[in-house]
Steps between C-alpha positions, in 0.01 A plus 500: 500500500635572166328842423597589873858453369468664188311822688770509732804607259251818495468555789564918581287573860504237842130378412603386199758273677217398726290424232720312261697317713305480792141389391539398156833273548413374817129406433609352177770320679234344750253438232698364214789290720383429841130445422548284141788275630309457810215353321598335189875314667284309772252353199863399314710399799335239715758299691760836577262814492669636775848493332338569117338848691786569693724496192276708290464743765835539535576585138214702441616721833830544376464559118188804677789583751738550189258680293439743811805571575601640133235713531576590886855597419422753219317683814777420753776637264322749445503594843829442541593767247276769657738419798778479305610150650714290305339187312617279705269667801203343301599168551531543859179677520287196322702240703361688862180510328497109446600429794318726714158282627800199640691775659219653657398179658834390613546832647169455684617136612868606605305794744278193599810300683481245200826500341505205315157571313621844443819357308293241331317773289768712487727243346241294334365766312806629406615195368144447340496832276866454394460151419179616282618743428813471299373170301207709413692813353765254370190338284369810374829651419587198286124512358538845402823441363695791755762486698508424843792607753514424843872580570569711778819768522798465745310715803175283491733209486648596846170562640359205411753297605511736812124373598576158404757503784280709731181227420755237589534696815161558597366178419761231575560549871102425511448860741487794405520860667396878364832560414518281217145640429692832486790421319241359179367799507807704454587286221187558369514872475880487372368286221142779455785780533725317236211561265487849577887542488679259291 
């Protein structure tokens, strides 16, 4: 895992990427963290092994999911300059990313007729990667000793408060209709256009 992380600040053609990050991290990801902790923490942990696994797991996922994505935005800025995008395009860019295998299956349960599982993984893994998320940068910004903002400017204020009120909206009267399906998504690309044009 380590040399795959090393090899990829060197990385100059797409195999490379493939190689570095894709075999070498992620087998030594599997090998070292899943395969060790799932053998030697039951032999430790008798009475909880479920919750002594689960907890490793965890940490082990996030600190690879950390390491990762340092590495995965040097490629996604990069990419965003050859656009010419501002920085901030990045972010949104990873965050799609991320969520991308919930959305896809609460996109596929929404055009099944089954609204409520579709906003349970919407929602739920929403909630999920930002509450992982943010403890999990917040840790490794204080480890490294950097600083971490998460302030946003006046305009992302409004919107956020602006789909805050629409969620309210959608979700309180317990129904919901394609307009309000419609009207998210038009806040949606004001906020993707906002990036564009500040």
């Amino acid at each position: 895992m380590g040399s795959g992380l090393l090899l990829a600040s060197l990385i100059r053609e797409p195999w490379q990427l493939y190689l570095s990050l894709g075999a070498l991290v992620g087998g030594g990801v599997n090998l070292l963290a899943y395969t060790v902790q799932s053998l030697y923490l039951t032999s430790w942990f008798v009475r909880r092994r479920g919750l002594a696994l689960s907890i490793a797991l965890l940490l082990v996922s996030l600190l690879a999911v950390v390491l990762l994505a340092k590495k995965f935005s040097l490629v996604v800025d990069a990419g965003t300059a050859l656009l010419g995008a501002p920085p901030s395009f990045a972010g949104v860019l990873v965050a799609l990313l991320i969520l991308l295998p919930e959305s896809v299956a609460a996109i596929t349960a929404a055009r099944g007729n089954d609204l409520q599982k579709s906003v349970n993984l919407a929602l739920g893994s929403s909630l999920a990667t930002i509450g992982l998320t943010i403890p999990a940068v917040a840790a490794a910004a204080y480890a490294l000793d950097k600083q971490l903002v998460l302030g946003l400017n006046a305009q992302e204020m409004v919107l956020l408060l602006l789909t805050f009120m629409l969620s309210m909206l959608t979700f309180g009267t317990g129904r919901t209709n394609i307009l309000f399906g419609l009207v998210h998504m038009v806040v949606f690309a004001v906020f993707v256009f906002m990036q564009f044009v500040p």
